[in-house]
Structures are given as C-alpha cells and as structure tokens.
PAZA-220414 format. One record per residue (C-alpha): x negated, y, z negated; residue in one letter. Coordinates in steps of 0.001 Angstrom, whole numbers, padded with zeros to 6 digits, always signed. Layout:
XYZA/...
END
This chain:
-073400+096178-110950X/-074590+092652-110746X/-072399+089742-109242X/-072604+086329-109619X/-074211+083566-106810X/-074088+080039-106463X/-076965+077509-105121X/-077043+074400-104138X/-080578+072682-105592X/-081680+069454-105293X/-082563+067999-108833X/-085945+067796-108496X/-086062+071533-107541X/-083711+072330-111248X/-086128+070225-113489X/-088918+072674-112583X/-086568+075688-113062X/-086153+074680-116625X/-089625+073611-117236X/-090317+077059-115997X/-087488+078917-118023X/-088799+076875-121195X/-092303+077656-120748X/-091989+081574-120229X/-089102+081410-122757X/-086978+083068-120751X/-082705+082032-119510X/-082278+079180-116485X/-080266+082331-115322X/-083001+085013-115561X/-085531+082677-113883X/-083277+082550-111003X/-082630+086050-110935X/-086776+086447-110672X/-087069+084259-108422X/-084577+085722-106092X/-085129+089315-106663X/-088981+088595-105522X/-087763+086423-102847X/-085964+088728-100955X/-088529+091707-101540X/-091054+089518-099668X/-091693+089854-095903X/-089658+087455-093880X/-092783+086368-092278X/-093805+085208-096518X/-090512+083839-096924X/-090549+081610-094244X/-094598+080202-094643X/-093445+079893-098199X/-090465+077670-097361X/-092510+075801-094857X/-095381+075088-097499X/-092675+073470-099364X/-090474+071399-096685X/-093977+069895-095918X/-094975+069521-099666X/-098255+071020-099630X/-098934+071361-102975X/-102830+071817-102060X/-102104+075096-100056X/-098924+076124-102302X/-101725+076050-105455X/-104705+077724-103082X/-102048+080045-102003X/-100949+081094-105925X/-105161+081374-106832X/-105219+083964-104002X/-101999+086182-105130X/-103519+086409-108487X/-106434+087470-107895X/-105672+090062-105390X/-102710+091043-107989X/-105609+091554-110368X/-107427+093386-107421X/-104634+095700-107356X/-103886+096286-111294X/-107527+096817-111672X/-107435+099452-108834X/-104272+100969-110276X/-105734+101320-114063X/-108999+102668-112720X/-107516+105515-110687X/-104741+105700-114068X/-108136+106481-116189X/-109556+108920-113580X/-106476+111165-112966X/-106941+111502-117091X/-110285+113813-116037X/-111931+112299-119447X/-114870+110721-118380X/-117482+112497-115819X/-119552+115748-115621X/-118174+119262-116668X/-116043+119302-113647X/-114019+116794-115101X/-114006+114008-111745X/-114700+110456-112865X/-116075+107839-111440X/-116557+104298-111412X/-120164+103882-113458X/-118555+107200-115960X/-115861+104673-116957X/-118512+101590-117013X/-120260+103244-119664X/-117656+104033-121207X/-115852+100432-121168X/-119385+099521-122344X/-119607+101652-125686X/-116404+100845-126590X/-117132+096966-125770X/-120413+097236-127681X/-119435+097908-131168X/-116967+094761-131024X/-119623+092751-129458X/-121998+093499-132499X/-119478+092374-135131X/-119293+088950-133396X/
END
C-alpha cells in the first residue's frame, strides 16, 4: 500500500529534483520516492554526515564522497557477478571449482575475437 507525503523544499533544492527527474527520465514523484526509500535504508550515522555535508555546502566532499560510493558499488557488483559466474561450476578443472584467472581467460577469449574485428 503506498501513501502519500508532503515536503517542504526550498527552491533551490526542487530545481535539482527536476534536473534530476529530466535527466534519468524518470517522474518528479518517482525521484522523490528514490530518494527517500534510500534515505531511510541508510545508517543514521550516513544520514546525518550526509545532511551535514549539505547544511555546510561542501560540494568538494559531497562529489569526493559520490566518487567513493561508486566505486566501492562497482567493488561490490564486480564481487557479486564473479561469485554469480563461479557458483555456475563452468569454468575450472574437472572438479568443476572456478577461480579468478579460469574466468580471466575466459573474459579474455571471448574479449579477443571482438578486439580483432576492431
């Protein structure tokens, strides 16, 4: 069941909800509803250094802060589609266990046929 919430948001704060909406082509209302479901899911210790970063307007540390959640969130999918591959038992010896350099090669000759029609 989903309810509806109101906000109060200063102007400058609803500008960059649409620009965001507009660029990921997505509703003013679903953008909110991201933002809040993640919001909430977050530590309250996250939250609140989130909330601080922006009461202070550190857009330096806010933008450091967003390079670092990618790339550990591409730490983790990485992680996650590596041990995805192994539980699939195709790569490795006759005892069917894979490992890391079994699915390098095998990234590498699929890669290599696309590389050579470059």
């Amino acid at each position: 069941m989903s309810s509806t919430v109101s906000a109060n948001v200063d102007g400058s704060t609803v500008a960059k909800l649409k620009m965001v909406a507009s660029m990921e082509n997505r509703s003013v209302s679903n953008a909110v509803s991201s933002a809040i479901t993640v919001f909430v899911g977050l530590p309250k210790g996250v939250r609140d250094f989130l909330l601080e970063l922006n009461a202070d307007n550190d857009q330096d540390t806010i933008n450091r802060l967003g390079r670092e959640m990618m790339a550990a969130a591409a730490r983790v999918r990485l992680e996650k589609a590596a041990g995805d591959l192994a539980s699939e038992h195709r790569f490795g010896g006759p005892d069917g266990t894979s490992g890391e350099i079994d699915m390098l090669e095998e990234a590498t000759a699929l890669a290599r046929p696309a590389a050579q029609r470059r």
